[in-house]
C-alpha positions as CSV (number, residue, x, y, z in Angstrom):
1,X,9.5,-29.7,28.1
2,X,8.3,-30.8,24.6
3,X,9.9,-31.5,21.2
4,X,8.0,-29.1,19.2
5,X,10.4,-28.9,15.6
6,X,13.5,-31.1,14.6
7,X,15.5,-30.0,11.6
8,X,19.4,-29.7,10.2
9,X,18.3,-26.4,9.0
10,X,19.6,-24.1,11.5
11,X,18.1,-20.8,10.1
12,X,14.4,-22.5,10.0
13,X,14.9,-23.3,13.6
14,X,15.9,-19.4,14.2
15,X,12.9,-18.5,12.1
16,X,10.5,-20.9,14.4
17,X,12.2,-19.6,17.6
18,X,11.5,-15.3,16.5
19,X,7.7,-17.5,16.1
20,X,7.6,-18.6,19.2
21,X,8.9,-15.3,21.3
22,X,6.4,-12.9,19.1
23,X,3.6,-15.2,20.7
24,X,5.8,-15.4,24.2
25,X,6.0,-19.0,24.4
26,X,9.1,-20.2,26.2
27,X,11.7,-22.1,24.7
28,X,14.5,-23.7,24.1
29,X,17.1,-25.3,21.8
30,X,18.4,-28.9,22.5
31,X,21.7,-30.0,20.1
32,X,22.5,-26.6,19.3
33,X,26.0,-27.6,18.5
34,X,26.1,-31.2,18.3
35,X,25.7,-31.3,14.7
36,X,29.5,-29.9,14.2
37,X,32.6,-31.7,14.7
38,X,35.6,-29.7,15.4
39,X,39.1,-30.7,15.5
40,X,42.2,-28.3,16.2
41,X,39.0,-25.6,15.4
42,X,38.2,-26.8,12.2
43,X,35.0,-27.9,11.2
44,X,35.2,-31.5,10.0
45,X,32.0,-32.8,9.9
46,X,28.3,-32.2,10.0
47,X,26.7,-35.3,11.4
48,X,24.0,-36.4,9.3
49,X,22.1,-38.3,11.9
50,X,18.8,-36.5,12.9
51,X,19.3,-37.6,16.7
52,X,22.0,-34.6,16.4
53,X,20.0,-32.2,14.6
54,X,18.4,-29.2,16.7
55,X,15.6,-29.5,18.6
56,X,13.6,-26.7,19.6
57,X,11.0,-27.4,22.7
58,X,8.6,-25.5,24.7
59,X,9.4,-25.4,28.4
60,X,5.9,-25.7,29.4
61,X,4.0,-28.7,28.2
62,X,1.1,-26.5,28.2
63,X,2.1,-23.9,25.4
64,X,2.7,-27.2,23.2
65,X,-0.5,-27.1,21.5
66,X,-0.2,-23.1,21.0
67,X,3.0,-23.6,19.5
68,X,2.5,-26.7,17.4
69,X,-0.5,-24.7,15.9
70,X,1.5,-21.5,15.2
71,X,4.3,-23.2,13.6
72,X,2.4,-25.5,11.5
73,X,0.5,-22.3,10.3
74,X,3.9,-20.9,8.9
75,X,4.6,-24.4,7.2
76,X,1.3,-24.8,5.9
77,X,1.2,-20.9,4.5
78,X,0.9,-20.8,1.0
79,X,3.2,-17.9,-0.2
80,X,1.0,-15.0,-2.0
81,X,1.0,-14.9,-5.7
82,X,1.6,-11.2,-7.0
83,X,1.5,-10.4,-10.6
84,X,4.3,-8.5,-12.1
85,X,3.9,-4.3,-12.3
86,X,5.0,-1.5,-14.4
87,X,6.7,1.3,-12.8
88,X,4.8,4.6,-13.4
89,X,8.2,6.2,-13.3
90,X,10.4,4.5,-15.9
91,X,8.2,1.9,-17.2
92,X,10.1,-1.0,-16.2
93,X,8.6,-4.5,-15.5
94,X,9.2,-5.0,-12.1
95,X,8.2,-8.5,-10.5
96,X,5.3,-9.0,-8.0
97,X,7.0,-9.4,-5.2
98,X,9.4,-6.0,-5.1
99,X,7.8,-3.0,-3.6
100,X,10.1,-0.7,-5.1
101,X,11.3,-0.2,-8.8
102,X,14.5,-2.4,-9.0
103,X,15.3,-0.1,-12.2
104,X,15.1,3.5,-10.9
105,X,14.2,2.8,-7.0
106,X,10.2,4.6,-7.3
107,X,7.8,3.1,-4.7
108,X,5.1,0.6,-6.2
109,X,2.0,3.2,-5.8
110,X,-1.1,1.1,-5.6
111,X,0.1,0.4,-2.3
112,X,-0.1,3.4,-0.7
């Protein structure tokens, strides 16, 4: 068992773990709950202290460098720049990143 990702951010760790299955490395999450305090079932506190953050680890020391490699990938991705587009069907300005028309709902056509 390795440590292969620490973090407070629970939906990170989620993203990392859907990572990690796709490539069908076994793992596991250490502290999933530590970092909440509950009394009489409300949630009081969120320790701060990265000792009680989440851990996610490999079970086999030998998919550490495989995983360490695919999730440094993800951090390391730069996110793609797309320039904004006019829908053929309204003639809306639609930003880069929308596939679809967010004024009328047609389908970006250069990319089909």
């Amino acid at each position: 068992m390795k440590e292969v990702f620490r973090s407070s951010d629970t939906a990170l760790i989620g993203l990392y773990q859907s990572i990690l299955d796709d490539a069908g490395i076994l793992h596991f999450v250490q502290n999933a709950t530590t970092q909440q305090t509950l009394v009489a079932g409300v949630l009081t506190a969120i320790l701060p202290l990265p000792e009680f953050w989440p851990v996610l680890c490999v079970r086999d020391d030998e998919d550490y460098p495989e995983a360490v490699k695919l999730l440094r990938a993800v951090r390391e991705a730069t996110p793609p720049t797309t320039e904004d587009w006019k829908c053929a069907a309204c003639s809306e300005t639609v930003p880069g990143n929308f596939t679809s028309c967010w004024n009328c709902g047609a389908e970006r056509r250069d990319l089909k």
